[in-house]
PASE-678851 format. One line per 4 residues: number of its first residue (from 1); for each residue y, z, x of C-alpha. Coordinates in steps of 0.5 Angstrom, whole numbers, m for minus. Example, Ala and Ser with C-alpha at 12.3 -4.5 7.8 and 13.67 -1.06 7.14 Angstrom:
BEGIN
1 = m9 16 25; m2 14 27 .
END
This chain:
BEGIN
1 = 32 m49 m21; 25 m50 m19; 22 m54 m22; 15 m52 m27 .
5 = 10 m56 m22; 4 m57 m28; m2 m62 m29; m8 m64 m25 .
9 = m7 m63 m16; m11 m71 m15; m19 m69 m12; m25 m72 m11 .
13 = m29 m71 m17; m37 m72 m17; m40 m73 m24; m45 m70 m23 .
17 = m48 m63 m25; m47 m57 m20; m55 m55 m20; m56 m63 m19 .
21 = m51 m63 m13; m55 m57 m9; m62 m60 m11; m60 m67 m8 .
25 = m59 m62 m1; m66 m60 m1; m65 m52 0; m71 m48 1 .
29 = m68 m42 m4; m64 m44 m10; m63 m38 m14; m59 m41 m20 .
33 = m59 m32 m23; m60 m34 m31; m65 m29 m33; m64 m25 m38 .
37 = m69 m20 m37; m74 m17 m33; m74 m17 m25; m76 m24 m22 .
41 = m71 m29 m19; m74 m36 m20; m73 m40 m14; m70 m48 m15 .
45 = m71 m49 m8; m77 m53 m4; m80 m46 m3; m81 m45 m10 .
49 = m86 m39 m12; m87 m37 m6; m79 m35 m5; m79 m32 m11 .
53 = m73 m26 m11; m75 m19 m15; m68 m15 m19; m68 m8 m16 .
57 = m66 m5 m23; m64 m9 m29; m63 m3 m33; m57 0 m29 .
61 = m56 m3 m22; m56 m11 m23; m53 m13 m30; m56 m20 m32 .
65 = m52 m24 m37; m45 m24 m34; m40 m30 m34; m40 m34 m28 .
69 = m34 m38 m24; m34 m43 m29; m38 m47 m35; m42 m50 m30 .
73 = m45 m44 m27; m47 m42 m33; m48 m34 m32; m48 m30 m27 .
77 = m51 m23 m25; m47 m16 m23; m49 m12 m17; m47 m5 m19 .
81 = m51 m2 m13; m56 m6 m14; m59 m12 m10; m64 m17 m9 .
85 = m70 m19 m4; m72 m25 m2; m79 m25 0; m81 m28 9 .
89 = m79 m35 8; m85 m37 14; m80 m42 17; m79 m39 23 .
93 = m71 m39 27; m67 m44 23; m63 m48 29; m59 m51 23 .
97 = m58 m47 18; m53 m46 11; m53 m41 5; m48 m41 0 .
101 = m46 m37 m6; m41 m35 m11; m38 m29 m11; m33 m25 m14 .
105 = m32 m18 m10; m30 m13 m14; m28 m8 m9; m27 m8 m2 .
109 = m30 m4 4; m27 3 6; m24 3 14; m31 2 18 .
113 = m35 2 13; m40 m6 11; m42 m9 5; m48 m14 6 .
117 = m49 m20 2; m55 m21 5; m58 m17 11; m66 m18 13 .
121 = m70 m11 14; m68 m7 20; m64 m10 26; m67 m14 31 .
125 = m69 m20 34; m66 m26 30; m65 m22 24; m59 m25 20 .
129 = m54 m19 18; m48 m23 13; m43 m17 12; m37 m15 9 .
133 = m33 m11 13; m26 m7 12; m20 m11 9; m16 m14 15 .
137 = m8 m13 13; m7 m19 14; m9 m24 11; m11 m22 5 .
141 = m18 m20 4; m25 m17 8; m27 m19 15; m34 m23 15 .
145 = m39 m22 21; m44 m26 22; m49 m22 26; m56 m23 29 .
149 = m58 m18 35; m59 m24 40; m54 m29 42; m49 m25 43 .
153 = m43 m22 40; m43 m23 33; m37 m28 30; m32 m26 25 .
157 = m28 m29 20; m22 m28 16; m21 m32 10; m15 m30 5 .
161 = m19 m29 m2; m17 m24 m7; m22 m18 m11; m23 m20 m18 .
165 = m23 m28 m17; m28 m32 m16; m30 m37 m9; m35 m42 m6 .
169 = m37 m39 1; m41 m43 5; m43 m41 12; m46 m46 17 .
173 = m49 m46 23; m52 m52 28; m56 m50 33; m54 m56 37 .
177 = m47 m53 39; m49 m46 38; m42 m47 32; m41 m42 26 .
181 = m36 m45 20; m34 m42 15; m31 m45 8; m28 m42 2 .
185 = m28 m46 m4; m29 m54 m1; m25 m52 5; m26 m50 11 .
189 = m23 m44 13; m25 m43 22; m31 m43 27; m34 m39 31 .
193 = m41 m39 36; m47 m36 36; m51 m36 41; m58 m35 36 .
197 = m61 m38 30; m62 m33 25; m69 m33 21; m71 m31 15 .
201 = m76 m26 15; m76 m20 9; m69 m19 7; m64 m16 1 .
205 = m58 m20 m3; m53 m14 m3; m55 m9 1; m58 m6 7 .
209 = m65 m3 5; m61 3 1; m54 1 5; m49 m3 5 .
213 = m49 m3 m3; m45 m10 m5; m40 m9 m11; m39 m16 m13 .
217 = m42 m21 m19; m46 m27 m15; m48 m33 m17; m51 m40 m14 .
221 = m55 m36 m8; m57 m42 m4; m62 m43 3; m61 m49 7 .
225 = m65 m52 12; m60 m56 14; m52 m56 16; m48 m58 10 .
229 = m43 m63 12; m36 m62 10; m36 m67 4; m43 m65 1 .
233 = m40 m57 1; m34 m61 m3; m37 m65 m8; m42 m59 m11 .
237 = m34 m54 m10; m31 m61 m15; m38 m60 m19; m37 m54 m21 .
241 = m29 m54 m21; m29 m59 m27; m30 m54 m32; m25 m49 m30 .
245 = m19 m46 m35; m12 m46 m32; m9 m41 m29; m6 m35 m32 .
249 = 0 m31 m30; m1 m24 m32; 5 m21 m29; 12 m25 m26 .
253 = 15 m24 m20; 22 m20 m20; 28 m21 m16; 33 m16 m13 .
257 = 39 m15 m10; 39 m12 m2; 43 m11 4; 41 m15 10 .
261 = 36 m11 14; 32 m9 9; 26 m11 6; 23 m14 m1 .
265 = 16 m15 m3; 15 m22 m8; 9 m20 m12; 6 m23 m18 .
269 = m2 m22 m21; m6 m28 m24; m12 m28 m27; m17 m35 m26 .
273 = m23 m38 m22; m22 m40 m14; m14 m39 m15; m10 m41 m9 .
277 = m2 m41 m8; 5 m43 m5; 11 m39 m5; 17 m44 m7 .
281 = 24 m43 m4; 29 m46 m8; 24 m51 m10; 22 m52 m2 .
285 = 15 m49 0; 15 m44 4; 11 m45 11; 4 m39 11 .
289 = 7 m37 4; 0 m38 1; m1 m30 m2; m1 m28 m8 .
293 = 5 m23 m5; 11 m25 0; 14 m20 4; 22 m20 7 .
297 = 22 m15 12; 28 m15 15; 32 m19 10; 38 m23 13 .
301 = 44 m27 10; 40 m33 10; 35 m30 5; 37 m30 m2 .
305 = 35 m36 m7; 31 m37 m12; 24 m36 m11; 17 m38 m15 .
309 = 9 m37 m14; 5 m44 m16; m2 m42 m18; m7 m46 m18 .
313 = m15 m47 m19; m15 m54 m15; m15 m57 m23; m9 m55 m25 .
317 = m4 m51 m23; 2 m47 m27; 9 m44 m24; 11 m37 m24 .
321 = 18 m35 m28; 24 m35 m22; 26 m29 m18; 32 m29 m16 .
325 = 34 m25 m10; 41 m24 m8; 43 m22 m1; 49 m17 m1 .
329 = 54 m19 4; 57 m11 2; 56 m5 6; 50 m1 4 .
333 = 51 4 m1; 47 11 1; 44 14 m4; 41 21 m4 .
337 = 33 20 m4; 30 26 m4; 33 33 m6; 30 40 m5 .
341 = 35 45 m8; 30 52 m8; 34 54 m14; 30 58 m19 .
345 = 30 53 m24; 26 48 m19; 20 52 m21; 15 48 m24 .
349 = 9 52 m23; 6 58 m19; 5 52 m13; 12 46 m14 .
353 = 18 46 m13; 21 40 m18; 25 35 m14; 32 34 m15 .
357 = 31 27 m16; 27 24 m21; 21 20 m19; 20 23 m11 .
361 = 15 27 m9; 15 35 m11; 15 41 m6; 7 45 m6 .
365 = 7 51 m2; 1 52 2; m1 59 5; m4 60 12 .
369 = m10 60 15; m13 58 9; m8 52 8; m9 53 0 .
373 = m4 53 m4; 1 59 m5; 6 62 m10; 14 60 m8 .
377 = 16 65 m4; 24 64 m6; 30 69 m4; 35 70 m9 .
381 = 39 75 m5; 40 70 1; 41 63 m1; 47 59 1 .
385 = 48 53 m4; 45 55 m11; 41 62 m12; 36 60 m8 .
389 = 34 59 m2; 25 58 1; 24 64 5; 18 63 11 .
393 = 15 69 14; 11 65 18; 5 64 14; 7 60 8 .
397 = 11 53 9; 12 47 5; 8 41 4; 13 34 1 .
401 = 6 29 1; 7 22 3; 13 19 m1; 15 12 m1 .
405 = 22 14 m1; 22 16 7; 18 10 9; 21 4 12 .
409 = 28 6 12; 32 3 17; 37 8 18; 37 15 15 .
413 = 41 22 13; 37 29 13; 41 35 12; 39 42 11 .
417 = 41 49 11; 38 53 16; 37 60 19; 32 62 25 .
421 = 29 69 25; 23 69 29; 18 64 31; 10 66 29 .
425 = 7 60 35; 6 63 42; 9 58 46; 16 59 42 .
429 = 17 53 38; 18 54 31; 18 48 26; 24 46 22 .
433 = 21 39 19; 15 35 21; 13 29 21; 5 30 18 .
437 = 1 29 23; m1 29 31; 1 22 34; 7 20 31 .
441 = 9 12 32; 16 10 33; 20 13 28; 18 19 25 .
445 = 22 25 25; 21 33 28; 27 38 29; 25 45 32 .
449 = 28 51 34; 25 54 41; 24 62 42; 30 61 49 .
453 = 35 59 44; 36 51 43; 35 46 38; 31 39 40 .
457 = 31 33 35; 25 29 37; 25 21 34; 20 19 38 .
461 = 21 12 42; 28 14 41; 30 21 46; 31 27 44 .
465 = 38 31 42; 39 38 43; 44 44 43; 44 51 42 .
469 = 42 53 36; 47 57 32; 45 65 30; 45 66 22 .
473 = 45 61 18; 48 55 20; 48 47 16; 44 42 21 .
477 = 45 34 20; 42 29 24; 43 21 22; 40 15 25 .
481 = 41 8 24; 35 3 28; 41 m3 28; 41 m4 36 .
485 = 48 m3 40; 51 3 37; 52 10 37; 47 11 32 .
489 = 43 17 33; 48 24 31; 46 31 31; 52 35 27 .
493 = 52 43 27; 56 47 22; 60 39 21; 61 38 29 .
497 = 58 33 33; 53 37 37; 50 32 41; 50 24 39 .
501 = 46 18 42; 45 10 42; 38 9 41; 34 2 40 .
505 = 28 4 36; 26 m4 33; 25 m5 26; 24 2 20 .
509 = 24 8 21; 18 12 18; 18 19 16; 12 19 12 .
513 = 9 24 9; 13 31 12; 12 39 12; 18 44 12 .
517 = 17 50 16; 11 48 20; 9 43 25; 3 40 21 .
521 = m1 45 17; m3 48 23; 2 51 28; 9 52 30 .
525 = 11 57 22; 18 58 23; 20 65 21; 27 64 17 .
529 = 30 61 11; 31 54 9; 36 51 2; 39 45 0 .
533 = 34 40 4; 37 33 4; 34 26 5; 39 20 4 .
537 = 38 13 4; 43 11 10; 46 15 16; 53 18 13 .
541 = 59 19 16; 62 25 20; 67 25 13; 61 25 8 .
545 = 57 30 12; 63 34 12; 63 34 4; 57 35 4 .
549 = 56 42 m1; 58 48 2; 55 55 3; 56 59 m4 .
553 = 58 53 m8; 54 52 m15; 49 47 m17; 50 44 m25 .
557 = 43 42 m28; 43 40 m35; 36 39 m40; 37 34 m47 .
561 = 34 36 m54; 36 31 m59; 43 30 m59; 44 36 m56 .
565 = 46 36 m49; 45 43 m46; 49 45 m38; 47 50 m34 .
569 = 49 53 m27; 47 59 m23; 53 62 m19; 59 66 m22 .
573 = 66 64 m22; 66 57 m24; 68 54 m30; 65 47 m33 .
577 = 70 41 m34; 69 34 m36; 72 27 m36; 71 20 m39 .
581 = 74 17 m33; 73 17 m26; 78 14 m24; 83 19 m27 .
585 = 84 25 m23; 89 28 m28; 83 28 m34; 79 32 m33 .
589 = 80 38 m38; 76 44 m39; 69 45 m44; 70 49 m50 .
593 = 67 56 m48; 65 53 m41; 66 59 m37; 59 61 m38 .
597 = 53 58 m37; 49 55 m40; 54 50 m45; 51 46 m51 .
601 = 55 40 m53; 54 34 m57; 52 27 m54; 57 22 m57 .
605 = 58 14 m55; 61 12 m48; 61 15 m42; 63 23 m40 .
609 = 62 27 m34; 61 34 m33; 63 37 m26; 64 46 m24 .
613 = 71 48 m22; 72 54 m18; 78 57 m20 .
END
């Protein structure tokens, strides 16, 4: 049981106020943000009057008024496309130098995109730019750039802080080393060197002229003339920290059982000020595991315990419930993950077919050149499994969006009946399943059909595999299994091996989002039909891919209204049975009236399973 770790973490705590511990450092601007109307700043800081800041907009763009981190901080203010601007200061380059604030962004910046915190008008010289930049995957939270056009390249920075919090930033810089630190909540969190000393001239809190717009509640915005020191940078975090709320759990981790080799995502979601956090397996801290997430990937035997996340605030701290996670020693099972039928009653709209698993991602049909969405082109006449089948003419194909079933899989089935009529590309390839997109890392998937006669199942990093491709209609299955030193990548024709390999891919597989019928949106449209497409979770046996449904046979669909469960089919010459045990191979009976579709029958208690006999 891992322990409730509850109470106070021992600190150095300053008796002081927040606004008499900055003082006592002598900053040039101390901009405490407590106006309740009107556009001017009031400037603490030596300067005084002469360094007075001005609101964009009080009315829309900078909302005044709003809670701070901490009592201590009294309010804040909201930058909603707004900004402030901070007058020329008249000190020239400053070689030793600190600005602090506390910020609680609210968004991120988009790939390639900056957030200013503060940026001096235009770019030259010794103009300091302090930004945001896109998030880093890991750790948590946006890169920052303490950029000045001389001096060389610009230092980056990459603290682990979370949206929707509140934290100290500090970032100093001392002339006489050229080092730029930074610090997150009294702590130091890296160093970089810049070889100029930036110089306050005109410039905006929040944006870059009209740019760059900050998406954050500021508070505290300080300009020192002096390189904070460690300590000092601790006692005004500790000043403010005093009156800071414990955490609180919003949402708890949950455990799960898995198979070695998979992958598992701890997750929790707290809601305080400066948060921090561990990680816990059974009761011993995890080494780096200081996120609000904690990720598995691959799971191994050694995995499974009991996990918990501590939140703290440096005050206090508090403990999440236990998420037991339990690692299998077991075979896998597979599991059927995504399921296109093309039968008629999958019809959603004049655009989607439903897919036949609950929750993963519906078929949209997309028509060429334009690559609008176009109305299902079924073909009732020639399906192979159920009463339909997609029928592709080179022009419309069908578009399966990026499902998280088909990431990060370490091994899979897919599975389909196919039939090659022609090929609308110039260079002879028609598209069967594509990955979607044009340069595809190790994992994903492509099957083709090719104008001079073969078939090329393309996994990339992995080889190829081919062989003649059937005329008519044929069923086409291909597994593949990432686990090393076996022979794990199979192409099936009709229920044969027709080609087979050992591939050596490390880690998941990744599908990704996917097209039948053409390679992407734009080239190699197959003419010809597809029915019955199948992804399973695991790479299925030569016995399981011979099970698999053959041409003709019936699908059993059911819809409940009440109590009142209604089954229905599509081809002719079954009879609807059921059973109230599996394990009983002698109990299944026939339905009252079951000869033709659709039944209707009451939903009682227990378990009943309902399965089409063709006589």
């Amino acid at each position: 049981m891992v322990p409730l770790l509850m109470g106070t973490i021992p600190v150095q705590v300053s008796a002081a106020s927040y606004e008499t511990e900055v003082l006592a450092d002598s900053p040039l601007v101390y901009y405490r943000l407590e106006e309740s109307q009107g556009t001017a700043v009031l400037n603490l800081g030596t300067l005084g009057a002469a360094a007075e800041g001005t609101y964009s907009d009080t009315t829309t763009d900078v909302l005044l008024g709003k809670d701070s981190a901490s009592a201590a901080l009294g309010k804040a203010v909201r930058l909603d496309f707004g900004s402030i601007r901070v007058p020329d200061l008249g000190q020239g380059p400053l070689d030793q130098f600190s600005i602090e604030l506390w910020i609680n962004r609210q968004s991120d910046p988009a790939p390639g995109a900056f957030f200013a915190i503060y940026a001096g008008d235009g770019f030259s010289g010794n103009t300091l730019h302090f930004n945001l930049k896109e998030p880093s995957a890991t750790p948590a939270g946006p890169q920052l750039e303490f950029a000045i056009p001389a001096g060389g390249a610009h230092p980056q920075f990459f603290p682990m802080w979370p949206t929707n919090e509140w934290h100290q930033l500090v970032v100093t810089r001392d002339g006489t080393t050229s080092a730029v630190r930074v610090y997150l909540d009294g702590r130091f969190v890296s160093e970089g060197t810049k070889g100029a000393a930036p110089e306050f001239l005109d410039g905006t809190i929040g944006a870059w002229g009209s740019t760059r717009n900050l998406d954050a509640l500021i508070d505290e915005v300080a300009i020192y003339p002096v390189v904070l020191a460690e300590d000092r940078i601790a006692a005004h975090f500790n000043a403010a920290k005093l009156a800071l709320d414990p955490p609180e759990i919003v949402s708890q981790p949950v455990g799960a059982t898995v198979f070695p080799g998979d992958h598992i995502t701890l997750t929790t979601a707290a809601r305080g000020q400066a948060l921090g956090y561990q990680w816990f397996k059974d009761s011993v801290a995890i080494a780096g595991a200081t996120s609000y997430s904690y990720t598995i990937d691959p799971v191994t035997a050694t995995d499974g315990g009991t996990y918990a996340l501590q939140v703290s605030n440096l005050v206090r701290s508090v403990m999440t419930t236990n998420a037991v996670v339990t690692v299998s020693g077991g075979a896998k099972p597979i599991s059927l993950i995504s399921h296109l039928t093309f039968d008629t009653d999958t019809v959603v709209n004049t655009t989607e077919l439903r897919n036949a698993v609950a929750g993963r991602a519906n078929g949209v049909f997309l028509q060429a050149p334009s690559f609008g969405r176009a109305a299902p082109t079924l073909s009732t006449a020639d399906a192979k499994v159920g009463d339909g089948a997609m029928a592709l003419d080179g022009n419309t194909f069908l578009q399966l969006f990026d499902d998280a079933a088909l990431n990060n899989l370490q091994a899979y089935t897919f599975a389909a009946w196919v039939k090659v009529d022609g090929f609308d590309d110039p260079s002879g390839v028609a598209s069967i399943f594509s990955y979607d997109g044009d340069a595809p890392p190790n994992g994903k998937l492509q099957v083709s059909a090719y104008a001079d006669g073969h078939l090329s199942v393309n996994t990339y990093g992995d080889g190829v595999f081919e062989a003649p491709t059937p005329t008519g209609w044929f069923h086409l299955a291909f597994t593949h299994d990432s686990s090393p030193g076996v022979t794990n990548a199979v192409l099936y024709l009709n229920g044969v091996v027709a080609a087979q390999g050992t591939a050596n891919l490390p880690g998941n597989l990744a599908i990704g989002g996917t097209t039948l019928g053409s390679f992407g949106w734009a080239t190699r449209r197959l003419i010809g039909s597809l029915d019955d497409v199948r992804f399973y979770d695991g790479a299925l046996t030569a016995a399981a891919i011979a099970a698999l449904p053959p041409a003709g046979s019936a699908t059993l669909g059911f819809s409940r209204s009440g109590n009142q469960l209604t089954l229905s089919w599509t081809a002719a010459g079954y009879k609807l049975q059921q059973s109230a045990d599996l394990g009983s191979p002698s109990g299944w009976t026939d339905v009252a009236n079951g000869g033709t579709s659709p039944v209707t029958v009451a939903a009682g208690t227990g378990n009943k399973f309902y399965r089409l006999l063709k006589p």
